[in-house]
C-alpha positions as CSV (number, residue, x, y, z in Angstrom):
1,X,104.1,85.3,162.8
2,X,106.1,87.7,160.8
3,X,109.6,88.5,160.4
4,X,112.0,90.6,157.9
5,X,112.0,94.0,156.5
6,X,108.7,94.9,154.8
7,X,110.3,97.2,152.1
8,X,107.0,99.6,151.5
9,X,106.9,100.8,154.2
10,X,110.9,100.2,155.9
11,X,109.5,99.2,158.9
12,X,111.1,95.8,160.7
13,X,108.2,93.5,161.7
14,X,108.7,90.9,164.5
15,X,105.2,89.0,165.1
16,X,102.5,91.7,165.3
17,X,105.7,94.6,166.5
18,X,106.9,96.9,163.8
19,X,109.9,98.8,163.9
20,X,110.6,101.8,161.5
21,X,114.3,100.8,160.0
22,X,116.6,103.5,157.7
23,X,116.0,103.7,153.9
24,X,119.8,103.3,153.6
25,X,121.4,100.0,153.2
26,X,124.1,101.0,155.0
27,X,122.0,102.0,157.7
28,X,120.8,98.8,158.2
29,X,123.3,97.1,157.8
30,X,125.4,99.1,161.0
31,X,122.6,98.9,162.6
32,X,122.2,95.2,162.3
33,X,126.4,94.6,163.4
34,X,125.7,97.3,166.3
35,X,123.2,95.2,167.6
36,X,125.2,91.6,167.1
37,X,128.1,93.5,168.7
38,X,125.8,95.0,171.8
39,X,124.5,91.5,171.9
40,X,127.9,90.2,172.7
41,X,128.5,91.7,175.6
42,X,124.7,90.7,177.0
43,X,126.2,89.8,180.3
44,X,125.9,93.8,181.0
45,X,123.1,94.9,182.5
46,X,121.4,97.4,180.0
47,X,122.8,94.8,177.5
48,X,121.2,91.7,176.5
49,X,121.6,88.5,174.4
50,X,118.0,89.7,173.2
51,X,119.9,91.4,170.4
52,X,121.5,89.1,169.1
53,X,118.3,87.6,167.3
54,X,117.1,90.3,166.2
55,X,120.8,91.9,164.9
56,X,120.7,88.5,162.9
57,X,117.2,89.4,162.0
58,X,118.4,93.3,160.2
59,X,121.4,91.5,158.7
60,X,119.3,88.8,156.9
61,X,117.2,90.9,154.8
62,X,120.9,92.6,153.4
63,X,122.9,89.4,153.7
64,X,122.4,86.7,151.3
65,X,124.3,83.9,153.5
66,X,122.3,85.3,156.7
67,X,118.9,85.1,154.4
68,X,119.8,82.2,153.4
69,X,120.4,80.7,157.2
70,X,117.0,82.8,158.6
71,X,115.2,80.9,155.6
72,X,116.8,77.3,156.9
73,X,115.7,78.4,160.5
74,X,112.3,79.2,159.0
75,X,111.3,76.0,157.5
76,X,112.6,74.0,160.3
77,X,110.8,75.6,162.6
78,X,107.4,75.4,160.5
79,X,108.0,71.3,160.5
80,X,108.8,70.9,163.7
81,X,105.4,72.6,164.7
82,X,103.5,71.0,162.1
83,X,104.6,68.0,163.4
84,X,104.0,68.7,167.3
85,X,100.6,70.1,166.3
C-alpha cells in the first residue's frame, strides 16, 4: 500500500486512491492544518475523525518531525505484519 505525495505528478496517493494536491507548498501545507482542524471537531456530522489521518498524512510530506513520525508508524507497522503473517 502506498502513502505520501508522489511529487511527478502532485497527486496524494492513499493505497490504490490518488488525490490531485496544489503545486504550492503552502497549499499543502493549509490544506493539511484545515483538515487536522476539521478533524477535531469529528463529532459533527459532515465532519469526521477520518481527517485527521490523512491531514497528518499532507503535513508529513512538508514536515520533517511529522515525516519523521509517519516513517516510525511505517516500520512498525511493516513488523508487526511481518510478524503476524
Amino acid at each position: 500500500m502506498r502513502f505520501g505525495i508522489d511529487r511527478a505528478s502532485g497527486k496524494l496517493a492513499v493505497g490504490p486512491a490518488s488525490i490531485p494536491m496544489p503545486g504550492s507548498k503552502w497549499g499543502r501545507v493549509s490544506i493539511g492544518a484545515a483538515l487536522m482542524l476539521f478533524g477535531l471537531l469529528g463529532f459533527l456530522p459532515v465532519l469526521g475523525f477520518w481527517m485527521l489521518p490523512l491531514g497528518f498524512l499532507v503535513l508529513s510530506n512538508e514536515l520533517p518531525q511529522a515525516r519523521r513520525l509517519r516513517r516510525r508508524i511505517s516500520l512498525w507497522w511493516g513488523r508487526r505484519k511481518s510478524v503476524k503473517a
